[in-house]
MIPAZA-235343 format. One record per residue (C-alpha): residue number from 0; residue in one letter; x, y, z. Coordinates in Angstrom, 3 decimals. Layout:
# MIPAZA-235343
+-----+------+----------+----------+----------+
! pos ! code !     east !    north !       up !
+-----+------+----------+----------+----------+
! NUM !    A !        X !        Y !        Z !
...
+-----+------+----------+----------+----------+
END
This chain:
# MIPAZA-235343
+-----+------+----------+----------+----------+
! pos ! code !     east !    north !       up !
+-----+------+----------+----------+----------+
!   0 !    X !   -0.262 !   41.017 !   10.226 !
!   1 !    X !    2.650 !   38.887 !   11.842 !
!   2 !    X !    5.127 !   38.135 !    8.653 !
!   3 !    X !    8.201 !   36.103 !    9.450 !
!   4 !    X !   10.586 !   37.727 !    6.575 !
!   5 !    X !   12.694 !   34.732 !    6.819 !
!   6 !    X !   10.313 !   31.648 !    6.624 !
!   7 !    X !    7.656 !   33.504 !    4.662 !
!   8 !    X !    5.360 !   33.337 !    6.777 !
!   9 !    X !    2.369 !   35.057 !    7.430 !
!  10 !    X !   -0.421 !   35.268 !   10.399 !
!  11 !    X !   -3.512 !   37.574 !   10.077 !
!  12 !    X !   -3.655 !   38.440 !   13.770 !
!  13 !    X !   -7.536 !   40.554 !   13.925 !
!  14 !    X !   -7.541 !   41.607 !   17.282 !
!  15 !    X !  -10.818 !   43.597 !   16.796 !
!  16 !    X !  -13.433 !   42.875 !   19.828 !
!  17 !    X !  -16.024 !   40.398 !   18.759 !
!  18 !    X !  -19.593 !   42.043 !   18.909 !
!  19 !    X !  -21.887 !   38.639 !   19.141 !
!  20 !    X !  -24.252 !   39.719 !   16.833 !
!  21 !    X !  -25.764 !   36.375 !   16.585 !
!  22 !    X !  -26.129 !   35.992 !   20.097 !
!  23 !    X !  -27.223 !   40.011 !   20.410 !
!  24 !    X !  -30.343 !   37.656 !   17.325 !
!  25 !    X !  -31.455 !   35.157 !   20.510 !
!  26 !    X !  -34.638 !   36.047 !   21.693 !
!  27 !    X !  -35.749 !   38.990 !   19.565 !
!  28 !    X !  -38.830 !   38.487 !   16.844 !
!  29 !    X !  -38.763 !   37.407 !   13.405 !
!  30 !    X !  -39.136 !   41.291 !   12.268 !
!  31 !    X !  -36.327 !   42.932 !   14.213 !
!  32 !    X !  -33.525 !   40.664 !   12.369 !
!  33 !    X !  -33.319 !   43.398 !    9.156 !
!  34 !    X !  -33.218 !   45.900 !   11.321 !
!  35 !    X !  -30.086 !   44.656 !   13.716 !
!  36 !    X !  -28.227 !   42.908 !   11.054 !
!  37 !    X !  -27.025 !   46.187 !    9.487 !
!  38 !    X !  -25.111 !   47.174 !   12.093 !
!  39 !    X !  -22.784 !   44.797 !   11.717 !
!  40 !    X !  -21.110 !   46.942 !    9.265 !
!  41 !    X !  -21.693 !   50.524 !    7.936 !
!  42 !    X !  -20.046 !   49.881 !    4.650 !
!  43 !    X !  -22.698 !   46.879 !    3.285 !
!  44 !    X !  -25.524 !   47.467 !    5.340 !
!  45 !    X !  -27.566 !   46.575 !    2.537 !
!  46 !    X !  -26.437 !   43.250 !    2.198 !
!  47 !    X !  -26.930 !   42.205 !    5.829 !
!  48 !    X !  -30.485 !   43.916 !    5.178 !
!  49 !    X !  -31.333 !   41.537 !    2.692 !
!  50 !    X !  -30.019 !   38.557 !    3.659 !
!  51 !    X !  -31.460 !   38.715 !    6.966 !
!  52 !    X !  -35.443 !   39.299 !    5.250 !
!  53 !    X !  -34.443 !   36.323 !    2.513 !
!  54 !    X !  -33.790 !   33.786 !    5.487 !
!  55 !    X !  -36.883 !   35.008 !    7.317 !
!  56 !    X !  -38.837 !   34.862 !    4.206 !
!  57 !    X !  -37.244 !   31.388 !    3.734 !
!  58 !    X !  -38.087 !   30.198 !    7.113 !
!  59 !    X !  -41.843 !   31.457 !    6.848 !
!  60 !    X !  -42.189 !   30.257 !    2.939 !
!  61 !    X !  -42.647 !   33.550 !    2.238 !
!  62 !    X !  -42.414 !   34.798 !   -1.920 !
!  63 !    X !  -41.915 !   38.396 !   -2.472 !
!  64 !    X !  -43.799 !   39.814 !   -5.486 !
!  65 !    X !  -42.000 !   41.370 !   -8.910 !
!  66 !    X !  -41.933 !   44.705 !   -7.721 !
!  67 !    X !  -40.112 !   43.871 !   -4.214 !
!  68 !    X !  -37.597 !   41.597 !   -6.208 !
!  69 !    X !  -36.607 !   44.142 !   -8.796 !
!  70 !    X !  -36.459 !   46.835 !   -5.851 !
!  71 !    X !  -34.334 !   45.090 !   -3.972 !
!  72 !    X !  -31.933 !   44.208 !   -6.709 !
!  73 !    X !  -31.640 !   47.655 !   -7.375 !
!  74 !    X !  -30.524 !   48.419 !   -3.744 !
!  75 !    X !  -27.790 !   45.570 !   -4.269 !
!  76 !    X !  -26.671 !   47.378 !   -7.717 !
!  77 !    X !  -26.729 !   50.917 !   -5.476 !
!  78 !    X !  -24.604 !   49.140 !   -2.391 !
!  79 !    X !  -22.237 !   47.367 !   -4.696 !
!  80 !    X !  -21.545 !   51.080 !   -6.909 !
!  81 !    X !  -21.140 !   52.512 !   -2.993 !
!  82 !    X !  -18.720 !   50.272 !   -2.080 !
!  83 !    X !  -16.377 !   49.545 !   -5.032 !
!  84 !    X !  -16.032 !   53.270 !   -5.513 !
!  85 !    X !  -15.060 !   53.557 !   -1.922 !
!  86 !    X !  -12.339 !   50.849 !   -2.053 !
!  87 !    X !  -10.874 !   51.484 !   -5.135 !
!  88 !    X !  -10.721 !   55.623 !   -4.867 !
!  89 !    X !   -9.843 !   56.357 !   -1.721 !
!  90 !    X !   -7.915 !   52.771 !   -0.738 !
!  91 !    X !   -6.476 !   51.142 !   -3.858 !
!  92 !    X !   -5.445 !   54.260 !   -6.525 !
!  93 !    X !   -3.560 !   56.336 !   -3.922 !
!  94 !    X !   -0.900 !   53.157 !   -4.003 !
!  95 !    X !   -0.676 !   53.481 !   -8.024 !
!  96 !    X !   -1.070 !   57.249 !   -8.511 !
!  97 !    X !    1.982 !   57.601 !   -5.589 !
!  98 !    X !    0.464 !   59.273 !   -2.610 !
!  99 !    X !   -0.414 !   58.446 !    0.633 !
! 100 !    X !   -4.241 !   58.304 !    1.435 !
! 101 !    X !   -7.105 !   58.909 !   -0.896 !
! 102 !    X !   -7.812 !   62.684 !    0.908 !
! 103 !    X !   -5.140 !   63.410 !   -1.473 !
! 104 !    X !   -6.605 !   62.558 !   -4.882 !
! 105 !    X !   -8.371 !   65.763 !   -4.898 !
! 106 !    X !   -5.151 !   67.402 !   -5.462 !
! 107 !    X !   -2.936 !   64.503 !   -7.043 !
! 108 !    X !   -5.489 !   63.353 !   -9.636 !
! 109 !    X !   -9.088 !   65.856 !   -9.486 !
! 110 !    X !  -10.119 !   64.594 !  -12.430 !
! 111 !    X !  -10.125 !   60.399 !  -10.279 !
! 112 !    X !  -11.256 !   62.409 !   -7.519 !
! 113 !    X !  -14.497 !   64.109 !   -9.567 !
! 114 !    X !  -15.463 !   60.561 !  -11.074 !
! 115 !    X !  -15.414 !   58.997 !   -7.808 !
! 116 !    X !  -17.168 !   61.529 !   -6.155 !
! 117 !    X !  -20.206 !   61.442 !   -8.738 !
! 118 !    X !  -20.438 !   57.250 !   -8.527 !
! 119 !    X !  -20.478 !   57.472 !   -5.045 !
! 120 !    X !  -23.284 !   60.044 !   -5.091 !
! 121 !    X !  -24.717 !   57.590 !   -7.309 !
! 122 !    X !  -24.643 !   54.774 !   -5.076 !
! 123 !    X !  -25.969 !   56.766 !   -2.196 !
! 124 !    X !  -29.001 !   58.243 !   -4.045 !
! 125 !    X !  -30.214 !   54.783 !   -5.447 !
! 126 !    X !  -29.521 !   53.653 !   -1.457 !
! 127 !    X !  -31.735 !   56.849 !   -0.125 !
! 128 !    X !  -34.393 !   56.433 !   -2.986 !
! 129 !    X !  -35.235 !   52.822 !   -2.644 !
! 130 !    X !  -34.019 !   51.672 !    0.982 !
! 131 !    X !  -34.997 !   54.907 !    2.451 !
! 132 !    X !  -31.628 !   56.258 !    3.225 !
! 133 !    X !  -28.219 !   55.645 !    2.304 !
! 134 !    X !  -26.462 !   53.798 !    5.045 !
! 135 !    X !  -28.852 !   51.833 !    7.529 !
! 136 !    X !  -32.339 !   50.998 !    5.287 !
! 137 !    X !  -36.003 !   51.890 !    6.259 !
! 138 !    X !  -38.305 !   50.994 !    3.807 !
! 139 !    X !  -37.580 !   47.031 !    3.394 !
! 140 !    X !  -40.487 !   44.373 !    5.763 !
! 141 !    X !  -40.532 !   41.091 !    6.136 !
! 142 !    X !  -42.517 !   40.282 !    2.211 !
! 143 !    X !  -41.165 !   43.115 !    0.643 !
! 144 !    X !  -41.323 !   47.106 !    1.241 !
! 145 !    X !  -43.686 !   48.892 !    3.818 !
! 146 !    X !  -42.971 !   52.029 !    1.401 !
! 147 !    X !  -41.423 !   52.259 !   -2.316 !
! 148 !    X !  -39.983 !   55.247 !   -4.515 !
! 149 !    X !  -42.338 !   57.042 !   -6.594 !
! 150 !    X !  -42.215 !   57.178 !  -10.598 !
! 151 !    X !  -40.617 !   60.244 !  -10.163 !
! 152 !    X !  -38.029 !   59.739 !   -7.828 !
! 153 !    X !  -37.210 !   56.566 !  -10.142 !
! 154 !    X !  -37.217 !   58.963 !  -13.133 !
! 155 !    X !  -34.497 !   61.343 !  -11.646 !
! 156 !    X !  -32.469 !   58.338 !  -10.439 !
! 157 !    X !  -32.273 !   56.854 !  -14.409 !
! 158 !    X !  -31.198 !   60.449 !  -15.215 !
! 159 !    X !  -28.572 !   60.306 !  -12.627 !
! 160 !    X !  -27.656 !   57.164 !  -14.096 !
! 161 !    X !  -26.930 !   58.455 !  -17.580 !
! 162 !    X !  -25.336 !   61.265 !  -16.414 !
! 163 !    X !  -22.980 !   59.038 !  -15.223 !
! 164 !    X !  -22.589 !   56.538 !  -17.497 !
! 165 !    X !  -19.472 !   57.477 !  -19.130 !
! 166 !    X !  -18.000 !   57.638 !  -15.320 !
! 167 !    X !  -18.691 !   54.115 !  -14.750 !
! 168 !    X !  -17.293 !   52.990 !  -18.071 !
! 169 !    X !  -13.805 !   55.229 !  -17.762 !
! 170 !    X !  -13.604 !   53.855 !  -14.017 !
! 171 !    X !  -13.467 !   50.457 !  -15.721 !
! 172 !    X !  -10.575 !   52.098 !  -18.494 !
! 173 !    X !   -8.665 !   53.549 !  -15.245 !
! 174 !    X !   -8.419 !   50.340 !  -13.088 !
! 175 !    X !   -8.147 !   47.740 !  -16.335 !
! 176 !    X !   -5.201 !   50.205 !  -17.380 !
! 177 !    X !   -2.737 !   49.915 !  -13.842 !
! 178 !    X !    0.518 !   47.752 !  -13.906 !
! 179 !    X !   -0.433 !   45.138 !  -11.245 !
! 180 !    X !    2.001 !   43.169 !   -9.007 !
! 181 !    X !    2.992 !   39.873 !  -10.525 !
! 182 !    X !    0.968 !   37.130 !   -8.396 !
! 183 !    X !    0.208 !   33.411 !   -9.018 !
! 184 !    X !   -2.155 !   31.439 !   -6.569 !
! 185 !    X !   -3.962 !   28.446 !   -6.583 !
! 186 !    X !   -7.347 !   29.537 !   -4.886 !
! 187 !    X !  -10.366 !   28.194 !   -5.147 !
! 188 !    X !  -13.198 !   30.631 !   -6.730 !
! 189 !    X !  -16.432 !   30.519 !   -5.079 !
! 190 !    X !  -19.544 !   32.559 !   -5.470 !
! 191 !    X !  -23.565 !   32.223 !   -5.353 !
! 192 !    X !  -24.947 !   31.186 !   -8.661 !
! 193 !    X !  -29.117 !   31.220 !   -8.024 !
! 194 !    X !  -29.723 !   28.504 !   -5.313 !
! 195 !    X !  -25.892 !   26.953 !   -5.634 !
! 196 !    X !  -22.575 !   27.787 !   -4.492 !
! 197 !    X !  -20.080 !   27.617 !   -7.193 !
! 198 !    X !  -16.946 !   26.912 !   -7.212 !
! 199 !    X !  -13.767 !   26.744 !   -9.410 !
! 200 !    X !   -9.829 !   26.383 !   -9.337 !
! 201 !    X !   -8.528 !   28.255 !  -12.272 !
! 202 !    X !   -5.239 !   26.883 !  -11.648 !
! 203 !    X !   -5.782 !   23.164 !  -12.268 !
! 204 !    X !   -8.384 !   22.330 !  -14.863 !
! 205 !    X !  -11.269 !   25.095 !  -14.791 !
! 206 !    X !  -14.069 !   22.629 !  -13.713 !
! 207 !    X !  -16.526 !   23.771 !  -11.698 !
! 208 !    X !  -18.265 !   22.598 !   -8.943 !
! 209 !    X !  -22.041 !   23.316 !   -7.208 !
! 210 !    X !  -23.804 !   22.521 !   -4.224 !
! 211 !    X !  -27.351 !   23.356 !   -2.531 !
! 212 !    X !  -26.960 !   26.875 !   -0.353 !
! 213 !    X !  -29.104 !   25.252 !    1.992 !
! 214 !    X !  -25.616 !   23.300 !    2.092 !
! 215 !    X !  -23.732 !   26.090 !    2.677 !
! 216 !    X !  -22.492 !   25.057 !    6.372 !
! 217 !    X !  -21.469 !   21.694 !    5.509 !
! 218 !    X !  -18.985 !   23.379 !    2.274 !
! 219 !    X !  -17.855 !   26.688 !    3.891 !
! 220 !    X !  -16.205 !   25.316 !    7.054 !
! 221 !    X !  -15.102 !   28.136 !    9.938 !
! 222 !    X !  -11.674 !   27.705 !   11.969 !
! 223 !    X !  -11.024 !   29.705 !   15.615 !
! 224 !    X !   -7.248 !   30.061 !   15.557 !
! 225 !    X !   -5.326 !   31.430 !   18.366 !
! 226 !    X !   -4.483 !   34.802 !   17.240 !
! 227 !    X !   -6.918 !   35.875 !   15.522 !
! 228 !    X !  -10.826 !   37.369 !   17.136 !
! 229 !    X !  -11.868 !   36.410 !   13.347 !
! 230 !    X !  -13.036 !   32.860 !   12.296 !
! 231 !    X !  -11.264 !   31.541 !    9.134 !
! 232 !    X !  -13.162 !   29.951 !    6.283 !
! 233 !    X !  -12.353 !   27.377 !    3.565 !
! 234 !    X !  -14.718 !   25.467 !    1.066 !
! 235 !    X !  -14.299 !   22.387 !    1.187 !
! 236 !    X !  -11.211 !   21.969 !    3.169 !
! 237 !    X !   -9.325 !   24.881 !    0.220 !
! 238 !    X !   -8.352 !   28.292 !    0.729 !
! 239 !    X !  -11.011 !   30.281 !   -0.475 !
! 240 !    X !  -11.788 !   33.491 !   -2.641 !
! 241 !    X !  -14.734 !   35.423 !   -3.047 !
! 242 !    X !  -15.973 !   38.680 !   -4.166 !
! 243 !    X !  -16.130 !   40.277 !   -7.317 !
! 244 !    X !  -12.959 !   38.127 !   -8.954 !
! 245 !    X !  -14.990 !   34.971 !   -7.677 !
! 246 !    X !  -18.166 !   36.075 !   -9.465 !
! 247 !    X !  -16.702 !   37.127 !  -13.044 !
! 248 !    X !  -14.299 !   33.992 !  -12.961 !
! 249 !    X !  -17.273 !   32.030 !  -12.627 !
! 250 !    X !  -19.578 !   34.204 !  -15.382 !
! 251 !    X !  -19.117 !   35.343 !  -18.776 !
! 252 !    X !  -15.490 !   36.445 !  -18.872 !
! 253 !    X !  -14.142 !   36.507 !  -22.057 !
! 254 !    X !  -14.523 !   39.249 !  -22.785 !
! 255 !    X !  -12.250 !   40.580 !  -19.852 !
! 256 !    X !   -8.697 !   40.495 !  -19.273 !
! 257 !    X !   -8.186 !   39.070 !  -15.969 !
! 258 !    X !   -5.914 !   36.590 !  -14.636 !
! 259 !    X !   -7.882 !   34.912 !  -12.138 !
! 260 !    X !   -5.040 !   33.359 !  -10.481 !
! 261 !    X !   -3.981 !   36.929 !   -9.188 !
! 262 !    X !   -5.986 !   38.731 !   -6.028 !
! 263 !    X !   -4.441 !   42.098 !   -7.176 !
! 264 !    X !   -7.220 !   42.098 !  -10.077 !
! 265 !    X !   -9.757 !   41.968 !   -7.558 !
! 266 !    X !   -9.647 !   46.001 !   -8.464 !
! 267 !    X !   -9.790 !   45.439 !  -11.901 !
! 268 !    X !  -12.812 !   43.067 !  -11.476 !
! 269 !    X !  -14.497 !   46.029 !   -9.008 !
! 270 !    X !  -14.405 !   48.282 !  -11.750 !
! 271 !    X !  -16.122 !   45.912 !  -14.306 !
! 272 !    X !  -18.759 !   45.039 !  -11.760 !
! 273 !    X !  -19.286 !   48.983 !  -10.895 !
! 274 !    X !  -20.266 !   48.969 !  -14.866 !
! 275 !    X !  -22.128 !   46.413 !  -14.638 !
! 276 !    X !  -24.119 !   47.145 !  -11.744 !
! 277 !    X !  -24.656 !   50.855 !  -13.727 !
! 278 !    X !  -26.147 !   49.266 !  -16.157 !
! 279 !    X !  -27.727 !   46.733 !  -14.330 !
! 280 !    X !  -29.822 !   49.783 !  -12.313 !
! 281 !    X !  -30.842 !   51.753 !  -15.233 !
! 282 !    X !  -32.392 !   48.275 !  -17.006 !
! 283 !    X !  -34.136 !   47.715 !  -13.896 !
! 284 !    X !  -35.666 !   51.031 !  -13.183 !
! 285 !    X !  -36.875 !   50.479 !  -17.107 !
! 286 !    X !  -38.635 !   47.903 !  -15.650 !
! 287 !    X !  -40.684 !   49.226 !  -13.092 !
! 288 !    X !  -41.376 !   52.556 !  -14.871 !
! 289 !    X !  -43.188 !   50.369 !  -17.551 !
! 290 !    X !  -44.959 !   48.239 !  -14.927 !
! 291 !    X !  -47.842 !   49.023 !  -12.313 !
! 292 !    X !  -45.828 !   48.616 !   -8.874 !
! 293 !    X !  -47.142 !   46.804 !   -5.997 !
! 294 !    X !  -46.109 !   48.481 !   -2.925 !
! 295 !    X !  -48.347 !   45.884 !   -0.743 !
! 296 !    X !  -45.464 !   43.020 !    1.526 !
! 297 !    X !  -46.703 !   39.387 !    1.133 !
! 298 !    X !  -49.030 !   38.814 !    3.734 !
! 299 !    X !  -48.870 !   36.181 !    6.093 !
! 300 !    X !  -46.950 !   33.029 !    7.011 !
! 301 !    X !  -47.023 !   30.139 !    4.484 !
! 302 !    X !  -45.134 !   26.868 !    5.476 !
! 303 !    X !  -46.144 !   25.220 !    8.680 !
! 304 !    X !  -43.723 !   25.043 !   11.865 !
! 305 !    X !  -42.836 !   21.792 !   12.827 !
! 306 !    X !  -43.609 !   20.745 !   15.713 !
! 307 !    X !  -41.348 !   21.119 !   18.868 !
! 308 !    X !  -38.989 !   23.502 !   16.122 !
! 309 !    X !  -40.709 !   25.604 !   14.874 !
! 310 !    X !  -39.255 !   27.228 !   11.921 !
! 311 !    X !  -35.698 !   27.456 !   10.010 !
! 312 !    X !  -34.588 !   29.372 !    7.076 !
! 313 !    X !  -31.356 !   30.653 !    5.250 !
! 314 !    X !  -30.693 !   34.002 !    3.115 !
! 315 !    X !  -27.671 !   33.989 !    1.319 !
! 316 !    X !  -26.875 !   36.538 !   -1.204 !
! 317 !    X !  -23.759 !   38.243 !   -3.092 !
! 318 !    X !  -22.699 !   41.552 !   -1.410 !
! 319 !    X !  -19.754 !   43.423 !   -2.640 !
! 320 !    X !  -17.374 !   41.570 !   -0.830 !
! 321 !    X !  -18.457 !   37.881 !   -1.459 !
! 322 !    X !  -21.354 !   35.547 !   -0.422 !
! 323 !    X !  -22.782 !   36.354 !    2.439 !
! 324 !    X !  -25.243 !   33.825 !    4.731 !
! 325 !    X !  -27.749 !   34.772 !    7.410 !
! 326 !    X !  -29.399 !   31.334 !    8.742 !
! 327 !    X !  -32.282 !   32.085 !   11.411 !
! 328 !    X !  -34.624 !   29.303 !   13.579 !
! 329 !    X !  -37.740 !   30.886 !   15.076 !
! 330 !    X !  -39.787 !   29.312 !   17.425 !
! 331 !    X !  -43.532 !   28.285 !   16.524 !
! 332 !    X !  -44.395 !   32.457 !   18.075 !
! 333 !    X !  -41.488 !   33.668 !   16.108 !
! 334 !    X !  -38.702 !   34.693 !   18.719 !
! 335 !    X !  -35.179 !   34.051 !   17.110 !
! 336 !    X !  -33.818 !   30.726 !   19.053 !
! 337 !    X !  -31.039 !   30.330 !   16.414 !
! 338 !    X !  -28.655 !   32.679 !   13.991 !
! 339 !    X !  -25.694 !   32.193 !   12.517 !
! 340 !    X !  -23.988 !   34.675 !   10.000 !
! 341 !    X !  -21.104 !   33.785 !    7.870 !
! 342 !    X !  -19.597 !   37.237 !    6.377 !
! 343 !    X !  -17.428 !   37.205 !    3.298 !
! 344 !    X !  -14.338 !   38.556 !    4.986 !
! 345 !    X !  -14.261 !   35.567 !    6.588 !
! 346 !    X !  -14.089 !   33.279 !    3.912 !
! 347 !    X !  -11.132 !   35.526 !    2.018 !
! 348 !    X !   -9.268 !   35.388 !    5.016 !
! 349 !    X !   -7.207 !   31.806 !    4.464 !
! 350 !    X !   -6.623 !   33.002 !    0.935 !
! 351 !    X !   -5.499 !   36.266 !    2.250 !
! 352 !    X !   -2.689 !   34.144 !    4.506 !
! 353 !    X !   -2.269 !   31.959 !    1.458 !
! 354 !    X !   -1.533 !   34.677 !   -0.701 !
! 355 !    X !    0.792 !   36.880 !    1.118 !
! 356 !    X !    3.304 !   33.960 !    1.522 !
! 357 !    X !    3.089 !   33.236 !   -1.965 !
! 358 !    X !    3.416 !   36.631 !   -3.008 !
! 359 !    X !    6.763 !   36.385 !   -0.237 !
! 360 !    X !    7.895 !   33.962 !   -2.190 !
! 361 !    X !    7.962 !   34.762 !   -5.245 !
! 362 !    X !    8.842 !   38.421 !   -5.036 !
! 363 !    X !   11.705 !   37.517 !   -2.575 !
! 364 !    X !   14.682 !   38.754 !   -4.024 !
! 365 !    X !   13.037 !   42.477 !   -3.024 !
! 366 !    X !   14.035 !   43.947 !    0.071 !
! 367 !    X !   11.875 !   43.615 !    2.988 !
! 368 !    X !   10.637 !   47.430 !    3.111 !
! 369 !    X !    9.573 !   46.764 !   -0.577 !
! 370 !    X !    7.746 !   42.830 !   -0.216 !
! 371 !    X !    5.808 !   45.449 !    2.831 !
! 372 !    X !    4.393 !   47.512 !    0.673 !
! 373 !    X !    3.457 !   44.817 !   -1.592 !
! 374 !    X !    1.733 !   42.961 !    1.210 !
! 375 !    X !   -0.080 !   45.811 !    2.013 !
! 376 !    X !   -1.011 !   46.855 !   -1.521 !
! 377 !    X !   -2.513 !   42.738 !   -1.674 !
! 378 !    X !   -4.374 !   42.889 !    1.311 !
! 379 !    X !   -6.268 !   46.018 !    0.354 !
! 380 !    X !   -6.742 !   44.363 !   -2.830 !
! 381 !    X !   -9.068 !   41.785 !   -0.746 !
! 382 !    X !  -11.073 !   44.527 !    0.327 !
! 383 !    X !  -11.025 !   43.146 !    3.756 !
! 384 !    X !  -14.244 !   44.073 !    6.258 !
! 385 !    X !  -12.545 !   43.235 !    9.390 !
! 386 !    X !  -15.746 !   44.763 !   11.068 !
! 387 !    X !  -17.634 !   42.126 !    9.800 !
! 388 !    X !  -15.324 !   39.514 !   10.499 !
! 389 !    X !  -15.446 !   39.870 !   13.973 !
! 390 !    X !  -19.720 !   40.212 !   14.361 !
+-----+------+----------+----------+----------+
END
């Protein structure tokens, strides 16, 4: 980060090498996507999993049965518990609890340190049980799962879950409860809502906006700038946030204290959604226990190619940094001709820039070593996967 103290000015320079994953895409088959996509970052594989099957599935009019759907949300409620616990833990609390890297909760705080460790165990076992294993998954085809978890395996998974209930609901306590840096922006809000994109400036009159995800390219536009290895997005020409403050701003909130004009309670919002997502997993596994699961993928290929095309599809879906789009054309034998990825990071990275010289501004009567710290507390607040920014 390049800050000019005087000017308040601030440039995001990601000078991570690019990795081309969507050129690494050309050329390989219509079933190899899942499995390459996940590499693009080690901390949401799931997500890239996913998305890359839903735009496959979208290209070849593919619909996945009940027992794939519910399966698959549960791996997004077991990636999203993985990686909030991560961030918040062992990246966000050592800044409030006054030490300097989350190795040292163990001895500054065991009793943070034991609750993260047993959500994060969480989060991996719903990973291993479902998706086969807790960082790259296995199990998930093009239609749905070539294998899925046992009643058993589900059964000790919903114990783990209410083992670990009150965990989830005191992380939520812990993170609500910190004194926050004072922060006002006007961002705009943006998260997936079923087939839209929604959007929402909390600032101005707290109207919202949708449009089509198959519209997603012409809304979320992507900048090169000349410092940076990392595109920049905006929606619709505005700064942009998105993650878990996006998604509660734009759900039922009011039940939840959150200024939604301030990036630091991204954390806070984290620590509702790791809640949720709890309790989210333990209805679903409810679910399939009462229901006779279909282990079977959807066969076959519905929609017809066109002619000359061949075949186009997008998978867009929420992972625990923001929306996150996978767009894939296949020819009429199914070789990848086209892919384009657009990663959350990406989009929070103009409201990151946006944000730091607003929060330069209006905490400028601090000395510079102190407005440091503060821009470094904000930016972890984002959550940043500069991995993924650059795939």
């Amino acid at each position: 980060m390049a800050v000019d103290w005087n000017n308040n000015s601030v440039k995001l320079n990601v000078h991570e090498g690019e990795r081309l994953f969507e050129g690494i895409l050309v050329g390989r088959t219509a079933e190899e996507s899942h499995w390459i996509t996940p590499r693009i970052c080690g901390v949401c594989p799931i997500a890239h999993n996913l998305a890359s099957l839903a735009a496959i599935e979208n290209a070849y009019g593919i619909k996945i049965n009940e027992t794939s759907r519910l399966l698959r949300r549960l791996m997004v409620c077991g990636q999203m518990i993985q990686s909030h616990v991560l961030h918040l833990f062992f990246l966000v609390l050592p800044d409030y609890v006054g030490i300097d890297r989350g190795t040292e909760l163990a001895q500054k705080d065991p009793k943070s340190f034991g609750k993260a460790l047993a959500l994060k165990e969480l989060g991996d076992e719903i990973a291993y049980v479902v998706a086969g294993r807790n960082v790259h998954p296995t199990t998930t085809t093009v239609g749905g799962f070539h294998k899925i978890p046992s009643k058993e395996d589900l059964k000790n998974l919903l114990k783990k879950l209410e083992e670990t209930g009150e965990d989830a609901k005191w992380t939520e306590k812990l993170f609500s409860g910190l004194e926050y840096p004072a922060l006002k922006v006007g961002l705009e809000l943006v998260a997936q809502v079923d087939d839209k994109i929604i959007s929402k400036t909390p600032s101005v009159d707290g109207e919202t906006l949708g449009v089509d995800i198959k519209n997603y390219k012409q809304n979320i536009e992507e900048e090169l700038r000349d410092y940076s290895t990392a595109k920049f997005g905006k929606f619709q020409g505005k700064e942009m946030l998105v993650g878990s403050l996006a998604r509660l701003a734009l759900g039922d909130n009011k039940k939840y204290k959150l200024d939604f004009q301030n990036p630091f309670h991204n954390n806070i919002a984290q620590a509702i959604e790791i809640a949720l997502f709890h309790k989210e997993a333990k209805e679903i596994i409810k679910k399939l226990l009462d229901m006779e699961m279909d282990a079977q993928p959807t066969p076959g290929v519905g929609d017809s190619p066109t002619p000359g095309v061949g075949y186009k599809g997008i998978g867009a879906i929420e992972a625990p940094r923001g929306g996150l789009y996978h767009e894939i054309h296949l020819d009429e034998k199914g070789i990848i001709i086209y892919a384009n990825i657009i990663t959350p990071t990406v989009q929070n990275l103009t409201s990151i820039e946006k944000s730091a010289k607003a929060l330069l501004e209006q905490h400028k009567d601090k000395e510079i070593k102190e407005r440091e710290r503060l821009l470094n507390m904000l930016v972890r607040a984002y959550d940043p996967c500069i991995t993924c920014s650059v795939h």
